[in-house]
N, C-alpha and C positions, 0 to 999 in steps of 0.2 A: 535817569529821566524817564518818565511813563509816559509813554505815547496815548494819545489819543485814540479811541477806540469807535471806529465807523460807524453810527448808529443802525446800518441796515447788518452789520457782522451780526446782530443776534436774534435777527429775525427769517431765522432756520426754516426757509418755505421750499419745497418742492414734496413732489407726489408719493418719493418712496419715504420721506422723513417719516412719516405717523409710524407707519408700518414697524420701519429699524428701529426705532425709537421704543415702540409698543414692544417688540423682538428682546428690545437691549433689557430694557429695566427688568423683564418679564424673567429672561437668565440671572438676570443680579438677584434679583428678591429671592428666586428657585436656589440657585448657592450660595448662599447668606444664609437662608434659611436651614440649611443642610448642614454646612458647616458650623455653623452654630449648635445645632444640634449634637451632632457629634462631637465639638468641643466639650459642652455640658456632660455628655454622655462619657466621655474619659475621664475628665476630672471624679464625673459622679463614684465610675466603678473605681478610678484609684482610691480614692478615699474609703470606699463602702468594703471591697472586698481586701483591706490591704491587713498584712499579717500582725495581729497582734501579742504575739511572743515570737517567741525563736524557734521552737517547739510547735507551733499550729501548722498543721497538714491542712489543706483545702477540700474542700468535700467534693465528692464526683455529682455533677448535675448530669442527667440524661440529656441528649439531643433533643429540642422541641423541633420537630419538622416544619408545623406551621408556622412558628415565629421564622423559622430561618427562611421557609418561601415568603412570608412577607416582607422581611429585613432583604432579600435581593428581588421581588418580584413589584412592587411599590418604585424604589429609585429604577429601575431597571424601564419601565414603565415611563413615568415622567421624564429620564432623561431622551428616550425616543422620543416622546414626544416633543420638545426642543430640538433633537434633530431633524423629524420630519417639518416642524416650522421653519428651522432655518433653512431646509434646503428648499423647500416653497417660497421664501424671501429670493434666496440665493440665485434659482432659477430667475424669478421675478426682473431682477433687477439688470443678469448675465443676457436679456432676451429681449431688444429691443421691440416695441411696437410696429408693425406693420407699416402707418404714416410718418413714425421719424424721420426725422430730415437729417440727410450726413454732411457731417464737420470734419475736414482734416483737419490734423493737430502733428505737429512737428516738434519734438524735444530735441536740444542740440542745449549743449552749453556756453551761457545760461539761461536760457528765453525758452519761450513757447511761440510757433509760432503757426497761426492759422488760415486754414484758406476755407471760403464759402463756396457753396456750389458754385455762384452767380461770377466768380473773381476775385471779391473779395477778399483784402488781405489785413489780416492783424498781429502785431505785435504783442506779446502779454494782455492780451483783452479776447475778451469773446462776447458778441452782441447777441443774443436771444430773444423770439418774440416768449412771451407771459402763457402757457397751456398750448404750449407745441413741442412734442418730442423732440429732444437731438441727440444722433447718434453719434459718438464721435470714434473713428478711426484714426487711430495714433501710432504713429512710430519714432524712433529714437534713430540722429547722427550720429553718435556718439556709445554713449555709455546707458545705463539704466536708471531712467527718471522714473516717476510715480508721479501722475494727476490726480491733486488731493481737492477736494472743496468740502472742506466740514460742511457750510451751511446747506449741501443737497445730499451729505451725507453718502458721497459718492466717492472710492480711488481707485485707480487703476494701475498697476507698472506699465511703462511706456520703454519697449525693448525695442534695441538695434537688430533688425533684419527680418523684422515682421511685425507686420499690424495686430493688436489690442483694440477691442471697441469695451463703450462703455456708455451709459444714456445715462439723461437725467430729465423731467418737466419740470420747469418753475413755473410754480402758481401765483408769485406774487414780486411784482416789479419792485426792485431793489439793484444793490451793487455787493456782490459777493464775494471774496479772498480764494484765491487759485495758488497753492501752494506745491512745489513738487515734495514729496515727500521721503524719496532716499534719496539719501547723500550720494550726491554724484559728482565732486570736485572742491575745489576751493571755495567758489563763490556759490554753494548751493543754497545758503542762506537767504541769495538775493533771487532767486530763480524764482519768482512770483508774480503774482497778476488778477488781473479783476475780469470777474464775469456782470455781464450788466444785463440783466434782465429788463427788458422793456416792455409794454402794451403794445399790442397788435397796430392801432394806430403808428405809437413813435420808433417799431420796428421797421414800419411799412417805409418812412418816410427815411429811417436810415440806409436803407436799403436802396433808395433808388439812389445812392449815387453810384452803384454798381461797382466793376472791375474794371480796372485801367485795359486790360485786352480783352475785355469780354470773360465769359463764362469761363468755368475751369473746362468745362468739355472742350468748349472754343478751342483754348489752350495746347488742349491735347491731341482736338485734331490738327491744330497747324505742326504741332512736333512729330505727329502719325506723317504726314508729306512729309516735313524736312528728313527726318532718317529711313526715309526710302520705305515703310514697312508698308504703304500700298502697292510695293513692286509682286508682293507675296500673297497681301492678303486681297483679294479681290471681291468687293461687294456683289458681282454676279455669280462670284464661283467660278469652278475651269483653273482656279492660281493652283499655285504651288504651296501655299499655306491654306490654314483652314478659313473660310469666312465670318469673319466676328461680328455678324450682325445675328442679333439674338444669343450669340455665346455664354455673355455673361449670367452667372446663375445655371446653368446648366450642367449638364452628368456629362463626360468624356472618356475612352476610353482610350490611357497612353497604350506605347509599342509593348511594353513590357506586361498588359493586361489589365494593371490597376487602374479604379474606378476614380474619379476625383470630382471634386465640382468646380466648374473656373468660376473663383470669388478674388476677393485682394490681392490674397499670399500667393497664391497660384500666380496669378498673372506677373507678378512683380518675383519673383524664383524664377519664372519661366523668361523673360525679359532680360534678364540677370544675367544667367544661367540656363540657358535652354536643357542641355543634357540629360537627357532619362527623362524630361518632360514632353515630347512631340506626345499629339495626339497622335493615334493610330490611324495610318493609312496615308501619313505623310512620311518625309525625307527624314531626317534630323540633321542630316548635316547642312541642311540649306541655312535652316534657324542660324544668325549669331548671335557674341555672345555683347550683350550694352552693356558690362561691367566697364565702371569707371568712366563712362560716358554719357550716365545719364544722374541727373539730379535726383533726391528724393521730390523735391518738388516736380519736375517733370516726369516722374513715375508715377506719382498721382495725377497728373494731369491726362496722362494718357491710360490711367486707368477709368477716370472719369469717363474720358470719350469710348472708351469699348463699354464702359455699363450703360451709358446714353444711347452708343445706338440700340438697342433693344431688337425691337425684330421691325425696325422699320428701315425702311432705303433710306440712307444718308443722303444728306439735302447735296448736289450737284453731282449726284451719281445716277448713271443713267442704268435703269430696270434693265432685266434681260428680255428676249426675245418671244415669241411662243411657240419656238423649238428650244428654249434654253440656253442659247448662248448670247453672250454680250453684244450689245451695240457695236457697231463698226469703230466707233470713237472711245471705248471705253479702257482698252490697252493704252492708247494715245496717252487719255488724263493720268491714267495711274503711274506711267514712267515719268510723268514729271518726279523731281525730285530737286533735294539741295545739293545736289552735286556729289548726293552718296551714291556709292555702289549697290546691286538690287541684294537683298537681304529681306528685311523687315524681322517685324515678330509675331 
């Protein structure tokens, strides 16, 4: 039986398509061409120079030097130059845009499934405004998926124990096939889903129905209280851990010397697994460890909320002083908790 084929599946619109496209046919034509050549070119000399008695010696030809710098300095030549295009594609595409907007994206078998900045949650679908970047950070429950969308001409492996990002811009509102593309179990066949590209308008309007708890930051600061990790981390400074307001994106230097930046992987290793990660000039044995106690989804949630706050004072935290230390009440706030013990991360 032949299924039916979505009228929008072939209308291949986003920003890097021209480019891969222009990229793809551009090596096809260049090795076609080549190969061909050199097919012709064997057959020619089998035939031209093949023995004709039993008796016939081959005559000694001298080396031409110019032919032979041409026959290796010609392909040697054009095939750089395909790789210096491809790796200007390859950069391109591996480098999100500065306004992109980030997607989490969660592979588990067999679904996808995604969360929006704002809360939003989606099963096998991802809603997109039409000429706005999205970033997407992705990680794997399980085993190794691959986020494939021929028509944005984009895929990525989606691995168990660290984030992958990957972008795309759609230029043009449509419904587009989201397929994982390695085999990752029984039902990988069915592990699929629609991207819906929308206008800035009918984005605007799906978007206000929001998140059932609010934002992901939201999210993540009510999980930042519930596991106690403001017993440690203290917005004025003075705690026992370092203070995460402005952390995220920044240079650190662990105990051990090395340089790192706190970005995703960082944060969610160190969360995990604290060990061999404290910054320098803290404890390490304070840090524990939230293996097996915390969700991926609640990992992003509360990495969300450390890259939100930026280098601003979190809303119902009170400034320090101008001698520098905290308000009278600000130890008070921070021991609330869900009934953990003081820790944090």
């Amino acid at each position: 039986m032949r299924l039916p084929i979505h009228p929008d599946l072939l209308a291949m619109q986003s920003t890097v398509r021209p480019e891969y496209d222009r990229f793809f046919w551009i090596c096809v034509i260049i090795c076609t061409t080549v190969a061909t050549a050199i097919a012709f070119f064997l057959i020619y000399s089998a035939w031209h120079y093949r023995r004709r008695n039993a008796n016939e010696l081959p005559s000694q030809l001298d080396v031409k030097v110019p032919a032979e710098a041409l026959w290796i300095g010609i392909p040697f030549l054009i095939f750089l130059g395909m790789f210096f295009y491809g790796a200007k594609l390859y950069f391109d595409i591996e480098r999100p845009p500065d306004n992109a907007e980030t997607v989490y994206v969660e592979a588990k078998q067999w679904m996808w499934k995604v969360q929006h900045p704002n809360g939003i949650r989606e099963i096998n679908a991802l809603h997109v405004p039409v000429g706005q970047a999205i970033r997407l950070k992705m990680i794997s429950q399980d085993v190794i998926h691959s986020f494939y969308v021929p028509a944005f001409r984009i895929k990525q492996d989606v691995l168990p124990g660290r984030y992958t990002t990957i972008w795309f811009e759609a230029d043009k509102p449509g419904t587009y096939h989201l397929f994982c593309a390695e085999y990752c179990g029984l039902n990988h066949s069915q592990m699929k889903g629609w991207i819906y590209a929308l206008s800035p308008g009918d984005y605007a309007r799906w978007v206000q129905q929001g998140g059932a708890e609010g934002s992901l930051a939201d999210t993540g600061e009510k999980l930042f209280h519930q596991f106690a990790c403001s017993n440690c981390h203290h917005f004025a400074g003075h705690g026992p851990g370092p203070n995460l307001v402005g952390l995220y994106g920044s240079t650190v230097q662990l105990q051990n010397g090395q340089t790192i930046v706190v970005d995703d992987d960082y944060l969610r290793r160190h969360i995990l697994t604290p060990s061999g990660l404290t910054v320098e000039g803290f404890h390490s044995s304070i840090m524990p460890t939230y293996q097996g106690q915390l969700t991926e989804d609640q990992l992003i949630a509360l990495i969300a909320y450390i890259q939100a706050l930026g280098n601003r004072t979190p809303e119902g935290v009170m400034a320090p002083d101008a001698q520098g230390s905290p308000n009278p009440g600000e130890h008070q706030r921070e021991s609330r908790s869900a009934g953990k013990s003081p820790g944090g991360f």
